[in-house]
Steps between C-alpha positions, in 0.01 A plus 500: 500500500797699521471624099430810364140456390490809229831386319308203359382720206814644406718130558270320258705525205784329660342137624303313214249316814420547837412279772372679844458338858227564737509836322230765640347708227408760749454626841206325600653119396752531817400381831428715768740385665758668321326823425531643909870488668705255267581177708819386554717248268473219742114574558464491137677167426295289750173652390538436135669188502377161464780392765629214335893369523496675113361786612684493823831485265397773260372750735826494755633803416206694519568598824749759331236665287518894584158584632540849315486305147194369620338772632647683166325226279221614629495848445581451142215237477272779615592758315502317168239293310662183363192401318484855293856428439392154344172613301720801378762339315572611143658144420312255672775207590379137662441544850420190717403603827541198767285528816500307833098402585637509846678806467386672842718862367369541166193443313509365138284754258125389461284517244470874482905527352498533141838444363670470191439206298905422530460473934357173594432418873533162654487403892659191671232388730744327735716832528502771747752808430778303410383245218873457364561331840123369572496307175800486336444262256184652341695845508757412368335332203287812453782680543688329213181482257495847532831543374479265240221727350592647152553867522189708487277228512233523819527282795112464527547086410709480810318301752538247739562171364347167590883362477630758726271342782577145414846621514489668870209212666 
């Protein structure tokens, strides 16, 4: 959460996709949790993980997150509208936007977000905010589908596979 929301416009040129994580499109998808006094690193860590030995091993330095980056994040969040940003775009790239269902920070974009025909959204029902460590596999197979797109052409036919859950059973 740490980017600069408004650059995304003016950056587009330079990537040919774009894949986005538990992404909040605006103000109102973060938790109000976050939106009062920022909580701390550690505080942060054991609410939004799924406490597993991966997780465990992947969060471990979180600990040394400055809490001025988060409360920073924030304030940028606020103060710009990622979805405008994403609707505005002059050339539309593929955007996949990956979503937790049990996200308990940020809430995936209902049915009222119209985006461009190149963003596709897909959530990972057994993920919370960390799906890359929550489900691995699937991610990473998403993750590498994605990629393997041919320049220009729209994620929409993305989705999750019956394979990829015969695969992680």
């Amino acid at each position: 959460m740490g980017m600069k929301f408004a650059a995304l416009p003016q950056n587009v040129g330079r990537v040919d996709r774009l894949m986005a994580v538990n992404c909040p499109l605006g103000y109102d998808a973060v938790s109000p949790r976050f939106k009062g006094e920022s909580p701390s690193p550690v505080e942060l860590t054991e609410w939004l993980s799924s406490r597993t030995p991966e997780a465990a091993t992947a969060l471990s330095d979180s600990a040394k997150a400055d809490p001025k980056a988060i409360a920073a994040s924030m304030v940028g969040l606020q103060a710009d509208n990622l979805y405008n940003a994403f609707r505005n775009l002059n050339n539309p790239i593929p955007c996949l936007l990956v979503y937790g269902e049990k996200d308990q920070a940020i809430s995936a974009p209902g049915e009222g977000f119209s985006l461009s025909s190149m963003t596709h959204q897909i959530s990972l029902e057994g993920s919370g905010h960390f799906p890359m460590i929550d489900e691995t596999i699937k991610f990473n197979r998403l993750l590498t589908d994605f990629l393997a797109l041919e320049p220009g052409q729209s994620p929409s036919e993305l989705q999750m596979k019956e394979e990829w859950r015969r695969r992680v059973r």
